[in-house]
ZAPA-12602 format. One record per residue (C-alpha): residue number from 1; x, y, z. Coordinates in steps of 0.02 Angstrom, whole numbers. Layout:
<nodes>
<resi:NUM; u:X; v:Y; w:Z>
...
</nodes>
This chain:
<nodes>
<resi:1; u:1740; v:-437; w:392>
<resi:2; u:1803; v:-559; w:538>
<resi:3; u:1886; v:-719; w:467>
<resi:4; u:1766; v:-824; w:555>
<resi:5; u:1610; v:-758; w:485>
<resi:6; u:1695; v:-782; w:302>
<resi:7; u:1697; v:-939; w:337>
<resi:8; u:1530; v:-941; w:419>
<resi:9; u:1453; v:-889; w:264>
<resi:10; u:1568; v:-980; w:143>
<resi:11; u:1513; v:-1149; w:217>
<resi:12; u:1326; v:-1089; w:227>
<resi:13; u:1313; v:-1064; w:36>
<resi:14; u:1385; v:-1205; w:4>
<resi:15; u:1253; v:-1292; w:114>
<resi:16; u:1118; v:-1211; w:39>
<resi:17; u:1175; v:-1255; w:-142>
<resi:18; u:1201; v:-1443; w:-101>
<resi:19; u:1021; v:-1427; w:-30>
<resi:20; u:941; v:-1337; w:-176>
<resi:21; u:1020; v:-1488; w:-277>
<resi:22; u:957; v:-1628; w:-187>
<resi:23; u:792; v:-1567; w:-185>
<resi:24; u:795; v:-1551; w:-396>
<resi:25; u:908; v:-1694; w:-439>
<resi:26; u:895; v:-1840; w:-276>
<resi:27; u:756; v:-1814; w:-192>
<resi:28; u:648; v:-1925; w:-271>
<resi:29; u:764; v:-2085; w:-310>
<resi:30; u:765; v:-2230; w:-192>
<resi:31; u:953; v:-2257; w:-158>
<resi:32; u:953; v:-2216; w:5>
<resi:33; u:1129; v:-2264; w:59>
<resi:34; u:1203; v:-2150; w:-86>
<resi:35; u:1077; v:-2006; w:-11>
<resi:36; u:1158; v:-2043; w:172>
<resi:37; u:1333; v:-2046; w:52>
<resi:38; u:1286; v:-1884; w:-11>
<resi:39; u:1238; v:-1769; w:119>
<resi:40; u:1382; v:-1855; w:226>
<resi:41; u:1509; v:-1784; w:102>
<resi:42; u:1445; v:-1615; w:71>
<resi:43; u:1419; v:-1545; w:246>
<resi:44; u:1598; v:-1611; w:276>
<resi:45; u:1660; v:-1524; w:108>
<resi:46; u:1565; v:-1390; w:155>
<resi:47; u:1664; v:-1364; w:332>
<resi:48; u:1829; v:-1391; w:237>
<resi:49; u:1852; v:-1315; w:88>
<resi:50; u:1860; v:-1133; w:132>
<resi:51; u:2043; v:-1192; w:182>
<resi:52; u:2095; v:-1263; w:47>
<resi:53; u:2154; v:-1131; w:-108>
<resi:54; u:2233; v:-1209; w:-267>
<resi:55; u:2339; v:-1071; w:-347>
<resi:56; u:2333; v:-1164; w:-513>
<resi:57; u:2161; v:-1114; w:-518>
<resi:58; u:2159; v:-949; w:-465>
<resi:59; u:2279; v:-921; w:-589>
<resi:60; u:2198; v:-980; w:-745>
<resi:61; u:2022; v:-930; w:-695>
<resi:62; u:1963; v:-811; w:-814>
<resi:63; u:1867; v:-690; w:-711>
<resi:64; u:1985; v:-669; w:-602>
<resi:65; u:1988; v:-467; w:-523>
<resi:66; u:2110; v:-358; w:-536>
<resi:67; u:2178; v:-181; w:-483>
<resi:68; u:2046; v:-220; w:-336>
<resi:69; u:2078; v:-85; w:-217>
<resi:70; u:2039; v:-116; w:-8>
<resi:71; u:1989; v:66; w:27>
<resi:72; u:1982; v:248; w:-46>
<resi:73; u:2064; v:381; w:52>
<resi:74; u:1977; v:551; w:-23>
<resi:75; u:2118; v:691; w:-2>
<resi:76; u:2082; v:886; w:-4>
<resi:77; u:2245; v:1004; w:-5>
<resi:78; u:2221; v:1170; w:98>
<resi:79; u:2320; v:1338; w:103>
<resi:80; u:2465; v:1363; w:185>
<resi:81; u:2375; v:1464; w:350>
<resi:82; u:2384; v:1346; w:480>
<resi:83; u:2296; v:1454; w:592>
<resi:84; u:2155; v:1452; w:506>
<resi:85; u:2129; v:1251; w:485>
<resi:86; u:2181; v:1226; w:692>
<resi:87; u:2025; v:1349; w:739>
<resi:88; u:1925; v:1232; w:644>
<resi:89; u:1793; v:1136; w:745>
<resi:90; u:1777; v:970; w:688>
<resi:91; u:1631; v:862; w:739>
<resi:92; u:1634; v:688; w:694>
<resi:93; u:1468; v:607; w:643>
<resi:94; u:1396; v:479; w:773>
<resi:95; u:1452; v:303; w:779>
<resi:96; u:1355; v:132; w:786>
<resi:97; u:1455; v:-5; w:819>
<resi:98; u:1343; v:-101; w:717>
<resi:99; u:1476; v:-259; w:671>
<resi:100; u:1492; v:-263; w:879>
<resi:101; u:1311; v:-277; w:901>
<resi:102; u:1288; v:-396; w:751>
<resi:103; u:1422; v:-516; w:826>
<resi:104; u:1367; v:-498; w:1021>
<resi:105; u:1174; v:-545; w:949>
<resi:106; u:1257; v:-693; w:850>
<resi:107; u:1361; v:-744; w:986>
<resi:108; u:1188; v:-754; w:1114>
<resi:109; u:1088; v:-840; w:1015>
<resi:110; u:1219; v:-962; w:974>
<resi:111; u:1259; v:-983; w:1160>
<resi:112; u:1050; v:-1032; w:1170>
<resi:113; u:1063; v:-1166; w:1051>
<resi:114; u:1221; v:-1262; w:1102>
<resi:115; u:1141; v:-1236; w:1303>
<resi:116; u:997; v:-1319; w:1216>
<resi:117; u:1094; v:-1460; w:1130>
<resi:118; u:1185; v:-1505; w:1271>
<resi:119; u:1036; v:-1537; w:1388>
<resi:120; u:953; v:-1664; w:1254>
<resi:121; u:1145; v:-1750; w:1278>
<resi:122; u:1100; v:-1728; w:1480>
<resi:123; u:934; v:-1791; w:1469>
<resi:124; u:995; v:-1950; w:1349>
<resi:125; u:1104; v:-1967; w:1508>
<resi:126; u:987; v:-1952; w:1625>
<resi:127; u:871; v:-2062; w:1556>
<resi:128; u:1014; v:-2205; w:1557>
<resi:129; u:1028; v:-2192; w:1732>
<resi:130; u:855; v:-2193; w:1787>
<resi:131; u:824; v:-2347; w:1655>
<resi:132; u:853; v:-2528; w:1710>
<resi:133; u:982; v:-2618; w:1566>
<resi:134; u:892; v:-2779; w:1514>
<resi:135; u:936; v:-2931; w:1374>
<resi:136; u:775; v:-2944; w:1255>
<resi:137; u:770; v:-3074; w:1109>
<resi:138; u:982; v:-3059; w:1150>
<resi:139; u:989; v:-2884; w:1127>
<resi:140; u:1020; v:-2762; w:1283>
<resi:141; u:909; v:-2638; w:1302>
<resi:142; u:872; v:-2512; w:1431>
<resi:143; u:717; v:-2519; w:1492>
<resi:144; u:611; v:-2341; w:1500>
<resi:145; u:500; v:-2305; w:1644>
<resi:146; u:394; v:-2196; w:1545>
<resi:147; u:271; v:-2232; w:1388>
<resi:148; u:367; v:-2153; w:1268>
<resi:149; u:428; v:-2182; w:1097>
<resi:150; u:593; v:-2300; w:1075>
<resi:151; u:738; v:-2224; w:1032>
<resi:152; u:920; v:-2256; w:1003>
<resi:153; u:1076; v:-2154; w:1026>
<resi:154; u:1240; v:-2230; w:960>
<resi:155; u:1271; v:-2409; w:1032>
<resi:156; u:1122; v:-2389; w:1156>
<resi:157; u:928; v:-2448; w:1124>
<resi:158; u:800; v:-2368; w:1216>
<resi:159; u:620; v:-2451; w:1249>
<resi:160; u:484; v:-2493; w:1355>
<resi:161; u:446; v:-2669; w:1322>
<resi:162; u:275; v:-2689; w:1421>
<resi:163; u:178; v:-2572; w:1303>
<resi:164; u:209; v:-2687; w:1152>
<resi:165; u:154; v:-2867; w:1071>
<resi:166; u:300; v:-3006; w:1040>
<resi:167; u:291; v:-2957; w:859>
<resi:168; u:294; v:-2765; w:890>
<resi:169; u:447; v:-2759; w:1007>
<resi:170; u:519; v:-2875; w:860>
<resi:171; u:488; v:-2750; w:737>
<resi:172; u:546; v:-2605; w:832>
<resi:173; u:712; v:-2695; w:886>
<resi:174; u:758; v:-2737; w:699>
<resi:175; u:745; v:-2546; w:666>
<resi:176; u:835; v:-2466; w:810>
<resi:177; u:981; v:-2595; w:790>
<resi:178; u:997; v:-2537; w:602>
<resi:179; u:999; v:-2355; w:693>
<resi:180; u:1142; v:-2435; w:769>
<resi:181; u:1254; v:-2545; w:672>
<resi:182; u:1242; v:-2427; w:521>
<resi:183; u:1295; v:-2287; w:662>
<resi:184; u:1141; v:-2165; w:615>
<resi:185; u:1210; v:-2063; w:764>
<resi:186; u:1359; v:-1995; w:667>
<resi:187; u:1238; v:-1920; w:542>
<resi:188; u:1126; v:-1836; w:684>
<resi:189; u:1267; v:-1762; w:777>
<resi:190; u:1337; v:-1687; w:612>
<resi:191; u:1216; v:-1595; w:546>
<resi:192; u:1154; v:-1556; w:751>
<resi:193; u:1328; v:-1474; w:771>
<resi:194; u:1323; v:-1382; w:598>
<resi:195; u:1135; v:-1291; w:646>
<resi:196; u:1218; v:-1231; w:802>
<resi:197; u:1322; v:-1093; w:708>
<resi:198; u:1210; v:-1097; w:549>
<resi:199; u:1044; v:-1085; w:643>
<resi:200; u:997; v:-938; w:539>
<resi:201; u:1012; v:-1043; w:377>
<resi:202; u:831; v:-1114; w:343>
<resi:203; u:935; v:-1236; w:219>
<resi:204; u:1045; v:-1289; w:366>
<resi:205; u:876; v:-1356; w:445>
<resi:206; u:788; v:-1428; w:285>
<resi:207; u:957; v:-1541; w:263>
<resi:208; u:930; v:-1586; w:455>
<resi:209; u:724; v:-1636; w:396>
<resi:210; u:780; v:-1716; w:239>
<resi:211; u:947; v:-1815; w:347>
<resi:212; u:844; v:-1869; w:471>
<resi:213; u:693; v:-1939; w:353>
<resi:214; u:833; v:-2047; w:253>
<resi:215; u:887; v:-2121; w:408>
<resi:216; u:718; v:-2179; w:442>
<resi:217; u:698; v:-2250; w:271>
<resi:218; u:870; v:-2349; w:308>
<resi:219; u:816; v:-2433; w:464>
<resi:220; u:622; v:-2472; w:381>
<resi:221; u:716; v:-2536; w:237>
<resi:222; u:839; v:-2635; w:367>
<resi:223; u:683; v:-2739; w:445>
<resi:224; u:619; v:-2770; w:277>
<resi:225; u:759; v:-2846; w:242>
<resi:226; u:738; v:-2960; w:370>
<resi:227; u:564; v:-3054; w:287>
<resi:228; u:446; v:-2933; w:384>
<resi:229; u:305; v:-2937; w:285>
<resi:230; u:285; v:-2732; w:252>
<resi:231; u:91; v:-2723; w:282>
<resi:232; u:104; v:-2784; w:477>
<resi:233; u:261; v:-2678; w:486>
<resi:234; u:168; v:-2507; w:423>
<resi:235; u:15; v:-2574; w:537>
<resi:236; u:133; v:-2569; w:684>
<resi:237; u:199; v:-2401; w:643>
<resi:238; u:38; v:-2319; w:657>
<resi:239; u:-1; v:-2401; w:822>
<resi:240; u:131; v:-2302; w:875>
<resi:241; u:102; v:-2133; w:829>
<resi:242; u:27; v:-2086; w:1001>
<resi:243; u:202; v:-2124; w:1066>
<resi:244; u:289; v:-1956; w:1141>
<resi:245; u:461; v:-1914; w:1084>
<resi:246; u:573; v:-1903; w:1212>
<resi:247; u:748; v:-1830; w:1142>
<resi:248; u:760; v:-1729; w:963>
<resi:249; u:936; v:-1782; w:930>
<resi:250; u:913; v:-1973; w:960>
<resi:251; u:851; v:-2092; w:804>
<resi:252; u:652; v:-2115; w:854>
<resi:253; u:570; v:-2270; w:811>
<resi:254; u:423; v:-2151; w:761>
<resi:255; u:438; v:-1996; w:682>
<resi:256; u:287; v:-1842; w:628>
<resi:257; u:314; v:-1895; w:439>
<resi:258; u:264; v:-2059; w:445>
<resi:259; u:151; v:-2057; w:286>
<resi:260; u:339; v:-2016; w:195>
<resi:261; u:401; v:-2184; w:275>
<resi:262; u:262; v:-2298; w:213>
<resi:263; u:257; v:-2222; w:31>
<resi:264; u:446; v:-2269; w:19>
<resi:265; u:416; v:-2450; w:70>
<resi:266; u:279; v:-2471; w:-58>
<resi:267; u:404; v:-2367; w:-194>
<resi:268; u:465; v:-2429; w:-342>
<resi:269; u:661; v:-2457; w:-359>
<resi:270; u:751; v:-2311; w:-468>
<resi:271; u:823; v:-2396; w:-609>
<resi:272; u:1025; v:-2401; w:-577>
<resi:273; u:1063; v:-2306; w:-726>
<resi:274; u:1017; v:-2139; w:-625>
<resi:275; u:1144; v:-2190; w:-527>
<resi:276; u:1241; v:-2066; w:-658>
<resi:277; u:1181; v:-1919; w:-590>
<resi:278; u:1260; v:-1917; w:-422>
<resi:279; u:1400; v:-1879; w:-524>
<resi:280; u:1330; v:-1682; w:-522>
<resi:281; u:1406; v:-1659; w:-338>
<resi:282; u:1596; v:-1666; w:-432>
<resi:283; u:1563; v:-1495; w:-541>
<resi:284; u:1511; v:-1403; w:-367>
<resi:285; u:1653; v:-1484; w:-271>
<resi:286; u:1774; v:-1372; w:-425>
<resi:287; u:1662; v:-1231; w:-439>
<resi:288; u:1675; v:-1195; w:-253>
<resi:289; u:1876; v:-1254; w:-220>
<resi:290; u:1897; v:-1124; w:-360>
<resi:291; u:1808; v:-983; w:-294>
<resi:292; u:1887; v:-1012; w:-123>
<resi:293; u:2069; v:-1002; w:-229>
<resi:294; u:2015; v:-849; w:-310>
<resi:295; u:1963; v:-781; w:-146>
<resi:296; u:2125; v:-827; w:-66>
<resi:297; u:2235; v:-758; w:-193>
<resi:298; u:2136; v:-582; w:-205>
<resi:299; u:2148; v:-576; w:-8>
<resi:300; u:2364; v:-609; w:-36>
<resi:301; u:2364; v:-501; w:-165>
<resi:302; u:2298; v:-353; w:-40>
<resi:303; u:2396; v:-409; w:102>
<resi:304; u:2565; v:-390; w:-14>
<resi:305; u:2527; v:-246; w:-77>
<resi:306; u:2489; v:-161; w:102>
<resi:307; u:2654; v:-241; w:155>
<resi:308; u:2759; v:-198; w:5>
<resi:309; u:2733; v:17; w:18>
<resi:310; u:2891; v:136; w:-6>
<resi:311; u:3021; v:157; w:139>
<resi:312; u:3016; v:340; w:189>
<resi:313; u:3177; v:423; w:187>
<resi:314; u:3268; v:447; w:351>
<resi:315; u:3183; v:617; w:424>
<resi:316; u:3318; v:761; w:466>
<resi:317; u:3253; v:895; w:609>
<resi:318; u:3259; v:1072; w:573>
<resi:319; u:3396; v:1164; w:673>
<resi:320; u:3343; v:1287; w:810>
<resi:321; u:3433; v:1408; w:708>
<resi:322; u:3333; v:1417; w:553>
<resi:323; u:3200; v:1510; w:542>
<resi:324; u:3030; v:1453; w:476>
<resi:325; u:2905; v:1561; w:383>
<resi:326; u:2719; v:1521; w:360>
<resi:327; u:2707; v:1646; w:239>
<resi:328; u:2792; v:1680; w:102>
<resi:329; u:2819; v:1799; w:-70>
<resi:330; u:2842; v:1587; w:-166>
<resi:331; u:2742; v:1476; w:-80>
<resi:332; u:2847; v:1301; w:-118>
<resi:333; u:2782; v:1173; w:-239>
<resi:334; u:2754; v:1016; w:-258>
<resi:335; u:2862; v:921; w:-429>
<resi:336; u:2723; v:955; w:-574>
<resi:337; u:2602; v:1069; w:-463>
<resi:338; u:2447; v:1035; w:-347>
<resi:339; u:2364; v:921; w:-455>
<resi:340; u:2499; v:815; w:-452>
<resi:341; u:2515; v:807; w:-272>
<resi:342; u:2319; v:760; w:-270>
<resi:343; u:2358; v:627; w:-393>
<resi:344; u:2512; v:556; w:-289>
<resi:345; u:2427; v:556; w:-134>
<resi:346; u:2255; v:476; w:-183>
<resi:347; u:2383; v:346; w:-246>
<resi:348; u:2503; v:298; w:-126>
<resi:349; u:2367; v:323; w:29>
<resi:350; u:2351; v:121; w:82>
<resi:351; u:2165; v:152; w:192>
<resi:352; u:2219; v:48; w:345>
<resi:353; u:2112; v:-143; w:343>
<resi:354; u:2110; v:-130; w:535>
<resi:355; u:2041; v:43; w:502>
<resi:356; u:1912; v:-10; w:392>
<resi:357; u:1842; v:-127; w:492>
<resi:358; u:1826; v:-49; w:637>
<resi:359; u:1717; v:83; w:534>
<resi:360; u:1875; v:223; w:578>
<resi:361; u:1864; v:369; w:463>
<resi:362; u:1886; v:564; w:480>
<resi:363; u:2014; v:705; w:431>
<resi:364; u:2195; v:713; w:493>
<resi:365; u:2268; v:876; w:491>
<resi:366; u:2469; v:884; w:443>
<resi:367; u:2605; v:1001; w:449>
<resi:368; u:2765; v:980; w:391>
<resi:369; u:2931; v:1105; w:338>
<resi:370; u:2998; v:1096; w:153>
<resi:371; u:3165; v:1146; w:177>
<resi:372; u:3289; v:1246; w:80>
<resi:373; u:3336; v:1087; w:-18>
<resi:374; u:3162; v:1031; w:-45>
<resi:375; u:3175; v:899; w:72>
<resi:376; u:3011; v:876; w:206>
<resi:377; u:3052; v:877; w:388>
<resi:378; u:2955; v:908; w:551>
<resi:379; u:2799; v:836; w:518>
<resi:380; u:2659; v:823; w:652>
<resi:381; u:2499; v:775; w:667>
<resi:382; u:2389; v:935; w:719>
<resi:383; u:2245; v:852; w:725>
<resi:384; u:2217; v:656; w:729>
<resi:385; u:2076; v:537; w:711>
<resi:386; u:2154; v:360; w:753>
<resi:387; u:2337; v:314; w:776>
<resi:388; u:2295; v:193; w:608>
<resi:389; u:2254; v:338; w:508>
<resi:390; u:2361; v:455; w:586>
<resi:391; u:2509; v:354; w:557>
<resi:392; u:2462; v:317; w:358>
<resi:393; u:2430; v:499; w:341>
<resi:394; u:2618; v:527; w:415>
<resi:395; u:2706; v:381; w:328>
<resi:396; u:2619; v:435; w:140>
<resi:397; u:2698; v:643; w:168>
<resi:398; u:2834; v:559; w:233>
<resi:399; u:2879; v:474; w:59>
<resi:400; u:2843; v:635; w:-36>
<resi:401; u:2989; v:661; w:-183>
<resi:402; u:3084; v:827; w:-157>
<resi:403; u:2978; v:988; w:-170>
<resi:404; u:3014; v:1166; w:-255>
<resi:405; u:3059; v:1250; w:-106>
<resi:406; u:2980; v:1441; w:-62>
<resi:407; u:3046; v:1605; w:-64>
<resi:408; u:3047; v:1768; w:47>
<resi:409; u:3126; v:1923; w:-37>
<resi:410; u:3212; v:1832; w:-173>
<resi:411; u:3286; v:1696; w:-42>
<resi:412; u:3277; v:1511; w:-24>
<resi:413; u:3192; v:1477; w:164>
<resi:414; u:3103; v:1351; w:239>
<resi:415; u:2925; v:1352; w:252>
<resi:416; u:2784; v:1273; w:344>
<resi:417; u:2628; v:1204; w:263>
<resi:418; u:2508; v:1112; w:326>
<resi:419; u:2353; v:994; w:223>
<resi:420; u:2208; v:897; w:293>
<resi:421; u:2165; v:700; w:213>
<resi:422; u:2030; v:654; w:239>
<resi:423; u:1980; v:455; w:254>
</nodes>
């Protein structure tokens, strides 16, 4: 699998497990700053700890894998008639390049939603410039054109003052400059930018709900804190739900669940000694930090051990002068017979990664010539599949110890023979 999709999906559990346990273990409480706190510092754990790997832990993790293998190569030894095996007609089953098509339909509909996201940024731009800036109750504002519902995006406020009362547009600026000076904007773009490349997570866009609710509660909670008395506020707020939303990624002054908003104004305070269980994000920060290590050291164990294979011995020609038989009284043999050269070669055969990804596999046809002194020279690929596999298949003869060597009327020759490995 491409590295960036491991990572895509490493950072999408982990967003969907800090989601699951908000909705069990927070979702109910009232301590809304820890909430903000909270999803804050997962979705940025989340993005960051598939690179970090702690070897300590991969270490002494008990489950750890081993003898793991990458890839199989399945290896059949044929007869020593090479005419026969190069009259073969080999047809190689039909290929869908399914991880192409898979990555080309990710890569599309990932191109819609960031062309999406950045014309709500446009349109936030557009609507400063067609909106006069104005100083109301000594706070600038720009002034909208159109009867739609007040917003604010990072240090600006955005309202149209002649649709509401004194006491309204008080209301409303209390709330969108807690938006502000707590920097709700941060928050939005986050978890905007993270449902761009997980927008087929449904828990990437439940956190987004959930995110954007608890920002709301914030800023209702901000003009309470002011000495708004809370029955005139909620009466404001549903004078307001007519209101059209301009921009999704902005922080709206009204918002669809606005029934949510007014039951956590009239909520009773969680006592502070659940404060304790926030303390359940620290076991899943571990749990994950330690599969990621585990992870990391399988994937260096695999990469060694395709690095660290057996130098072949330096490869001698045969001479023009000596002759090679294809048949023979002795046919030569391999140190401990055929099973033995099955066992060796379904051993030593490393199944290319690059291979494996690309979905590569087939039969590659050898010959070689075991000489006189055992030694194996002159080997060619009859028939190939890939230059990956025919390479391995080439490099793993190569490395063969020193055969038995054949025999024609009582004397030592060399002799061709030929096998086919299949992948």
């Amino acid at each position: 699998m491409h590295p960036f999709f491991t990572y895509l999906i490493q950072v999408n559990i982990a967003l969907a497990l800090f989601y699951l346990l908000y909705v069990i273990v927070f979702r109910k409480d009232t301590f809304l700053r820890l909430r903000r706190f909270f999803f804050l510092s997962v979705i940025l754990f989340s993005l960051l700890y598939p690179f970090f790997a702690v070897s300590a832990l991969s270490d002494a993790w008990p489950f750890r894998l081993t003898g793991f293998q990458e890839g199989a190569a399945a290896v059949f030894i044929g007869e020593p008639a090479m005419a026969v095996i190069m009259d073969e007609d080999v047809v190689a089953p039909a290929h869908i390049p399914w991880k192409e098509i898979l990555f080309l339909s990710y890569m599309a509909i990932t191109f819609v939603f960031v062309l999406r996201f950045s014309l709500q940024l446009l349109s936030i731009y557009r609507i400063r410039a067609k909106s006069e800036k104005q100083v109301v109750s000594g706070i600038p504002v720009y002034q909208l054109k159109n009867d739609v519902t007040p917003f604010s995006f990072f240090g600006l406020i955005f309202i149209h003052t002649g649709n509401h009362s004194e006491a309204e547009l008080s209301h409303i600026l209390l709330h969108e400059q807690t938006h502000v000076h707590q920097r709700h904007s941060i928050d939005i773009m986050l978890i905007e930018s993270a449902c761009l490349f997980s927008w087929w997570n449904p828990f990437v866009w439940l956190m987004k709900r959930e995110m954007a609710m608890n920002l709301e509660y914030l800023a209702d909670n901000g003009v309470l804190r002011e000495g708004v008395d809370s029955r005139e506020y909620q009466y404001h707020l549903l004078q307001l739900t007519y209101h059209e939303t301009t921009v999704q990624i902005v922080n709206n002054f009204n918002v669809s669940q606005l029934k949510q908003r007014i039951m956590m104004m009239n909520k009773t305070k969680s006592p502070a000694l659940k404060l304790v269980k926030y303390v359940l994000m620290l076991p899943l920060f571990f749990l994950f930090i330690a599969a990621n290590s585990i992870y990391a050291a399988q994937n260096e164990a695999k990469t060694a051990a395709a690095h660290n294979l057996p130098e072949p011995p330096p490869e001698k020609k045969v001479a023009e002068t000596d002759e090679v038989f294809i048949l023979v009284d002795v046919l030569p043999e391999f140190p401990g017979g055929t099973e033995a050269m099955m066992r060796y070669l379904v051993d030593n055969i490393r199944y290319p990664v690059e291979a494996q990804k690309k979905g590569i596999q087939g039969r590659v046809i050898c010959s070689f010539v075991i000489m006189k002194d055992g030694n194996i020279n002159d080997i060619n690929v009859v028939r190939g599949v890939d230059s990956l596999l025919d390479a391995e298949a080439v490099r793993v003869i190569r490395t063969m110890p020193k055969w038995k060597p054949g025999e024609q009327q009582g004397k030592i020759v060399n002799v061709k023979y030929t096998i086919p490995l299949v992948f």
